[in-house]
N, C-alpha and C positions, 0 to 999 in steps of 0.2 A: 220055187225056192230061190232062184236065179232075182227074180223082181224083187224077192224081200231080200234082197243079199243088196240089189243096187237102191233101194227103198233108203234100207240101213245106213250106207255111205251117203246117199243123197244128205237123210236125215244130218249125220256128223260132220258132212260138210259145212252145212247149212250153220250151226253151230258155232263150229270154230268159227266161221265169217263173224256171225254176231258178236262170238266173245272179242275179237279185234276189232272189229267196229265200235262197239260201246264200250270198252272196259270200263270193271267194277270200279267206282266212285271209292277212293282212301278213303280211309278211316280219317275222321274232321275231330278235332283239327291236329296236323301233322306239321308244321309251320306257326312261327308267329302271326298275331292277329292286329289289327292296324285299329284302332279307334281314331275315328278325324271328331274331334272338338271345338263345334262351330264359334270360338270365343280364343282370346290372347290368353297365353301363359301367367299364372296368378292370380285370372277371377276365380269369384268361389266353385263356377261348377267346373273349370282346371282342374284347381287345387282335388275337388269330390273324387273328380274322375278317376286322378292318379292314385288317390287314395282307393278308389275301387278294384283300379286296373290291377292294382298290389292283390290285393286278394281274390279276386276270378282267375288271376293265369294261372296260379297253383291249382285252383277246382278245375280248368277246362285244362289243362297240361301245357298250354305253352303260353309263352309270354304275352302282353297285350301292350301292344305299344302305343303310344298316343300322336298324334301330329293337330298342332294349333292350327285352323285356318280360320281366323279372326276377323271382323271388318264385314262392311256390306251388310247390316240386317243379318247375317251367317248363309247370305246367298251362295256365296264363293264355296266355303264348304259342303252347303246342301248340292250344290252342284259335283263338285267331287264326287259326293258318296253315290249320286245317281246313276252315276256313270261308272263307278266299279263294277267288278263281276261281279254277281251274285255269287260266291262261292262260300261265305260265312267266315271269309278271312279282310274285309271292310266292312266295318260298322259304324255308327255317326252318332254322336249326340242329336237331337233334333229338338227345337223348344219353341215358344207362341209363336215369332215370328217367321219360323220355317214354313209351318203348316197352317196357320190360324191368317193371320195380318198379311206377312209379303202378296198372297196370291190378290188378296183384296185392295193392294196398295197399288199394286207392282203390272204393269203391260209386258209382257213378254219377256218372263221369268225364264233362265237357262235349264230350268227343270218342274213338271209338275205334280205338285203337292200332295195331288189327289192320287198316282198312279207310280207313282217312283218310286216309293217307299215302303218297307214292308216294316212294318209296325213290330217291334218284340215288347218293349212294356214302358209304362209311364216310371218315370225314376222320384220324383220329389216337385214339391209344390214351392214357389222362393216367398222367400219375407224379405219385403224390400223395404227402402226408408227413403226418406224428404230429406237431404243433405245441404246444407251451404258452405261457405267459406267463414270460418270466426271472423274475419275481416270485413264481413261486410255489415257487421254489427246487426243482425237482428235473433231477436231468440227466441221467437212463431213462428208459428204458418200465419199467426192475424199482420203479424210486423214486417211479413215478407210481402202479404199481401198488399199492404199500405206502399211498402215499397214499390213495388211494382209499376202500382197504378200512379204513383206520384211520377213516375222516372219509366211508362211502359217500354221503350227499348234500351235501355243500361244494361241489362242483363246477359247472359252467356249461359247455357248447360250445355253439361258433357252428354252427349246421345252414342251410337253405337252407326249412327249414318242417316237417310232423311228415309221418313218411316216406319224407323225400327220400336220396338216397343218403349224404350228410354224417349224416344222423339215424341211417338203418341202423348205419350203425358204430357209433355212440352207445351205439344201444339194445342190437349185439351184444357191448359192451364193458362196460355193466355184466352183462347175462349170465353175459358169462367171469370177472368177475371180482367180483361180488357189490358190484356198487355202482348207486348211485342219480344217477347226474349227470343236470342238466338243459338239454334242449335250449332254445337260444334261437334262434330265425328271423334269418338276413339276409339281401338277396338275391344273394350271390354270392360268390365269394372275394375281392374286393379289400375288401368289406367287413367281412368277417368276419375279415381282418385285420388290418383298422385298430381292429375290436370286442375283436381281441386285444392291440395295443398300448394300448389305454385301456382293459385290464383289467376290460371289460364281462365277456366270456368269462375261462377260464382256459385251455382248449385248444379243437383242432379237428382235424378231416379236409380238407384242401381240396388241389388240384393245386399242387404244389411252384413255378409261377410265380408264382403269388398274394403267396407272402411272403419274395418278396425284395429289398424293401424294407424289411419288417418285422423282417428277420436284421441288415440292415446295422445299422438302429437300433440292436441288441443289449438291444430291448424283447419277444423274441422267440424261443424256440430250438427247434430242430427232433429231435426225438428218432429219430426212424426214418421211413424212406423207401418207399411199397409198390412198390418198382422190381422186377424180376427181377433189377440187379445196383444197385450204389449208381451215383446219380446222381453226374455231373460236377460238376452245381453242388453239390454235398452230398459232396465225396468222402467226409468220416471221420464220416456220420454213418450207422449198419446198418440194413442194411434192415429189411423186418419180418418175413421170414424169420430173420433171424438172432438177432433180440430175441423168437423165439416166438410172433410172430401171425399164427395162420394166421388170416388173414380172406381169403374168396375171391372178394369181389366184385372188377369191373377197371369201370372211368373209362370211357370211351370218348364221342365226338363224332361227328355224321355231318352230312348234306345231303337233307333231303327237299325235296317240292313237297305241293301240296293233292294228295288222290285225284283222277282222273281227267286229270290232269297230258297232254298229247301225248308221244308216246312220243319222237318225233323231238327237242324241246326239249330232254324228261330227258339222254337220250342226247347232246345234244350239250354241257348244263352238265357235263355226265359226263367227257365227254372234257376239258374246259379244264378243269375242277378237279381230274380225275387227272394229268392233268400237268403243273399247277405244285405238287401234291402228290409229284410225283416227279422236282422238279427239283432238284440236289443241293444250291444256295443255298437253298433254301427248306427243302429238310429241316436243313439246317444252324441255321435261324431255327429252324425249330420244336425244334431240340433244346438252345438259349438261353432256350425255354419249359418245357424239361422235359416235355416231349408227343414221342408215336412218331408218325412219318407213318405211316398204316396205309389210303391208299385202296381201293376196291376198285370192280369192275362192280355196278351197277343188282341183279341178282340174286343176287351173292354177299353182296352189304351187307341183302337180304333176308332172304338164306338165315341171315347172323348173328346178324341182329333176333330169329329165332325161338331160334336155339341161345342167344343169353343171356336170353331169357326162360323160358328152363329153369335156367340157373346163377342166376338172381332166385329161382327158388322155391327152389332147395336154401337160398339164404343165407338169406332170409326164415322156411324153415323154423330153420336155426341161429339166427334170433333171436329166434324164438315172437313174431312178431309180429303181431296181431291185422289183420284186413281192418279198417278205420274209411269214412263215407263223406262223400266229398268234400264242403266246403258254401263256395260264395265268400264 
């Protein structure tokens, strides 16, 4: 009787030790939540975000706040979020160049691609467009192309840094077409924009929300569309099928966490943001964006990660583009 009496204490000691050692994990989330969006304040997937961030903080109960970290390919940001705690209170935007192109670009990346990131779900596919400056008088892609090659280094586009998926095009564009244009860095489409109404730049690659603003002014005109059909906001301008460019890269946006993220958390951002990703008012908004909702599961937005990091090196090889390595 004596041993099970000191068995029992033994037992309840033991106990309490572990309940102070490990305490019970709160209830998530109990605090605001931080989104980092690897883009400047005012591009369209900004603008999406906030608008998203508005309606998940009422579903998950607290607020979700945003912080821009812009610039670099969104190195600077993917690097942030890698390096949060996994607690499900950092979350990131993540898109091509994060996971796809930088690691294939890039020597010695502040973070890696394959293992840092906990994947919660693919957010929307971009419709991008072929932009110039109205000033520079051409109103093709055949008349730009003429240009070009009569005048190969006259030119300027707005990029997002050297690399980045706006540069890619660049440098597959003079490729195709035996010219020299030069990229110039901004952090995002709204600015690169506005770099095109004040004739910093003379064209660019950016998602078709960015400049429509820039159309209204009529400081601005859009030559062709990389849609699989012509956009609404673009009815009569061709796509880039139809103007001849086969370029095969695609846009895309998504939602990670840091590595080792709780599975239960991912899973449940997963659920509210796949369904107000597939709420028909919302997919309405995001097609006012010129963006496709395209959410998906935890695994299948994994399973995508890897298959466009196979469609990065076909295009990468189409544009003989050297690996360079990364320096802040």
């Amino acid at each position: 009787m004596r041993r099970t009496r000191i068995a029992l204490r033994w037992l309840t000691l033991c106990l309490l030790a572990a309940a102070f050692a490990t305490p019970a994990r709160a209830a998530w989330p109990d605090h605001p939540i931080k989104l980092i969006v690897l883009i400047a304040p005012g591009s369209v997937t900004d603008v999406i975000m906030r608008a998203a961030a508005n309606e998940l903080g009422p579903r998950l109960g607290q607020p979700i706040i945003i912080e821009n970290k812009g610039g670099a390919s969104g190195i600077l940001g993917a690097q942030s979020c890698a390096q949060a705690q996994p607690d499900g209170y950092t979350l990131c935007t993540i898109y091509h160049s994060t996971t796809s192109y930088n690691p294939l670009l890039f020597d010695k990346l502040p973070y890696n691609a394959d293992s840092d990131f906990t994947p919660i779900t693919r957010l929307f596919l971009l419709g991008e467009g072929l932009f110039v400056t109205s000033s520079l008088g051409v109103n093709s892609v055949a008349e730009l192309k003429a240009r070009v090659q009569a005048k190969p280094d006259a030119l300027n586009f707005a990029t997002l840094g050297d690399g980045s998926f706006p540069d890619l095009f660049r440098v597959w564009l003079n490729n195709q077409w035996g010219g020299r244009i030069v990229g110039v860095p901004y952090k995002g489409g709204a600015p690169a924009a506005q770099a095109l109404m004040a004739e910093e730049v003379q064209l660019t690659r950016f998602g078709i929300g960015n400049f429509a603003g820039a159309l209204q002014s009529g400081k601005v005109k859009a030559l062709a569309v990389h849609t699989a059909m012509r956009s609404p906001l673009l009815p009569d301008v061709p796509t880039f099928a139809e103007v001849g460019l086969d370029y095969p890269g695609q846009g895309w946006w998504g939602l990670a966490g840091p590595k080792g993220m709780p599975a239960d958390i991912a899973a449940r951002i997963n659920q509210e943001v796949v369904r107000l990703f597939r709420d028909p008012k919302f997919i309405a908004y995001l097609e006012t964006q010129s963006v496709v909702s395209a959410p998906t599961t935890p695994d299948e937005f994994a399973r995508f990660i890897k298959d466009d990091r196979k469609a990065a090196e076909k295009l990468i090889g189409l544009a003989r583009t050297p690996k360079t390595e990364y320096k802040e």
